[in-house]
Each structure stands twice: as structure tokens, then as C-alpha cells.
C-alpha positions, 0 to 999 in steps of 0.5 A, spaced: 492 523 474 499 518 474 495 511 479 489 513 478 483 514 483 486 509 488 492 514 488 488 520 489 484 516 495 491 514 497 494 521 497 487 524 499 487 520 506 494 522 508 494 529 506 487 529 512 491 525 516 496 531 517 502 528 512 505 535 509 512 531 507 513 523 505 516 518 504 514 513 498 517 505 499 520 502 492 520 495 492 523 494 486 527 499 481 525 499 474 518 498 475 514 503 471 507 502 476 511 503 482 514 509 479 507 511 477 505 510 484 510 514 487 508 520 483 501 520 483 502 520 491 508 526 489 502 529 486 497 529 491 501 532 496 505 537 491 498 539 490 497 540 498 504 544 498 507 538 501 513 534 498 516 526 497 521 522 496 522 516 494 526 510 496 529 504 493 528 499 498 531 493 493 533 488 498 530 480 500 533 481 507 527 484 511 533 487 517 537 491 511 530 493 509 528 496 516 535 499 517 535 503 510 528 506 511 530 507 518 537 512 516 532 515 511 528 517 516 534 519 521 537 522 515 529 527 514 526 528 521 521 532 518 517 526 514 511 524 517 508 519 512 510 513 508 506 510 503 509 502 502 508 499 495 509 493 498 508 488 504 516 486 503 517 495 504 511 495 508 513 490 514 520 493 515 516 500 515 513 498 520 518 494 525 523 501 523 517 506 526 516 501 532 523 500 534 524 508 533 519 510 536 516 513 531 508 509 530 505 516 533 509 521 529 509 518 522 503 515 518 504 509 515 499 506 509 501 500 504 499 497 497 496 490 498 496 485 505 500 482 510 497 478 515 502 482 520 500 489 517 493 487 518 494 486 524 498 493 526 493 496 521 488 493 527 492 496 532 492 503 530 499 502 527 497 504 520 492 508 516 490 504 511 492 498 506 490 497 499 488 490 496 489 490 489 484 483 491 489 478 487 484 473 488 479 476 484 483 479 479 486 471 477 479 467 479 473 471 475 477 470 469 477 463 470 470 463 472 468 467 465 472 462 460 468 457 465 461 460 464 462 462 457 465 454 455 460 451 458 453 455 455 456 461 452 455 465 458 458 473 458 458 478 462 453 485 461 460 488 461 466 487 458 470 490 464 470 488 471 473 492 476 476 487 481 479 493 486 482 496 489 479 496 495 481 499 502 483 496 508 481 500 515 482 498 522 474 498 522 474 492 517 482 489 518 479 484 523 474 481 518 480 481 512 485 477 517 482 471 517 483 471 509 489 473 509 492 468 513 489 463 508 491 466 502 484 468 500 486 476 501 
């Protein structure tokens, strides 16, 4: 499947949490992976008779973010799900769901963290986050060339999976304090 099992756990997870029509956050146009990520959540959902559609939200101003993705929900009263691939689509998702008054309506899940999404993920405000653990992608190497250097050190297997892993209200306020150190 296009994204892998961290898609299907996405779509998964969305589609028990009753989202039948999405909306999927597009944080930079060309990118091949958010394109994967689009359609693998387009897949899970199609497989549930639901349907997504996808929106470019290429900006750098985070009030322009807020007011597209606001007017696409105005513009489809029926999306009850957004999947942001990013915390720079993530957060003006966010802010447009509270000014609308649409937290309660439309679920809202996102890749990777933020200390304010965290927090709203705290709050009940969101569903879930995924956390690709950059930290670890960029450290365990570091520490394998290390070991290796030092005393010709490897590890048993030649793939380290560093995530991703799923952020829920039942673990957010443990990751916080990461995050907000950069450490998450």
C-alpha cells in the first residue's frame, strides 16, 4: 500500500473514528512522499466507501494557511477528517477548526510534532500525531559510525526501524516536555 503501515494505522484510526469524507494537508506541491501520504490515506478511506481530497496549502504565512483550509471546509460541509502532513498545515488546521467551531465535527490527525499540537492533542483536540522521531533517525547513525570507528562495533541487524511512532492523549503530555526541547 502507497505510505506503508503507518498509513494503513492512519486511515485505520480515522476510519473507526467515523471520518467517511477527508481532507489531506499538502505542505509542499511536488513532494512524491506527501503525494504517497495523500493517497494511501485516499486508499484506506476508498476501501471504507469514503473518499479525500487533497489540498495544496503552500504558504509560509500561517493566517493564509488557516483561511484556505477554512474556505475548503466552508466550500465541503461534509469532510469530517483531516489528515495534516505537517505541523506548518497542522497548526492552521487546527486554529480553523477552533475558530469555526468545528473541533467536535471534524477529526483532525497530523505527521510529526509541535509543541501546540501536542498540546491540542492533550486537550482532546485531535486524534492522533505521527512522529517520524527525527532525533533518532539522525543520532543512531551518528552512534553506529561511532561504535564502529572506536572498536568495529555493528549492530545484529542491518535495519533499525526508528518509527514511526503514535502520539495519543494517553502519552502527549509525556512527549511534550520533548518536544519543546527539540528532543521530540
Amino acid at each position: 500500500m502507497p505510505g506503508g503501515p503507518a498509513l494503513a494505522f492512519c486511515g485505520d484510526r480515522l476510519v473507526k473514528a467515523g471520518v467517511t469524507k477527508g481532507l489531506c494537508l499538502i505542505l509542499e506541491a511536488n513532494n512524491t512522499a506527501l503525494q504517497v501520504r495523500c493517497q494511501g490515506f485516499a486508499d484506506v478511506l476508498s476501501n471504507a466507501n469514503g473518499s479525500v481530497t487533497n489540498l495544496i496549502v503552500e504558504t509560509d504565512d500561517a493566517a493564509q494557511a488557516q483561511k484556505m483550509i477554512a474556505d475548503a471546509l466552508a466550500q465541503d460541509a461534509g469532510v469530517n477528517g483531516i489528515l495534516a502532513l505537517g505541523p506548518s498545515v497542522g497548526e492552521p488546521a487546527l486554529a480553523a477548526l477552533q475558530e469555526n467551531g468545528l473541533a467536535e465535527k471534524v477529526k483532525l490527525a497530523a505527521f510529526d510534532l509541535s509543541p501546540a499540537m501536542l498540546q491540542a492533542l492533550q486537550n482532546g483536540e485531535m486524534l492522533f500525531l505521527i512522529d517520524q522521531q527525527p532525533y533518532l533517525q539522525g543520532y543512531l547513525p551518528i552512534m553506529y559510525l561511532t561504535l564502529y570507528n572506536e572498536n568495529l562495533s555493528e549492530p545484529a541487524a542491518k535495519i533499525t526501524l526508528t518509527g514511526p511512532d503514535i502520539i495519543t492523549s494517553e502519552n502527549a503530555a509525556k512527549v511534550l516536555k520533548y518536544s519543546q526541547e527539540s528532543l521530540r
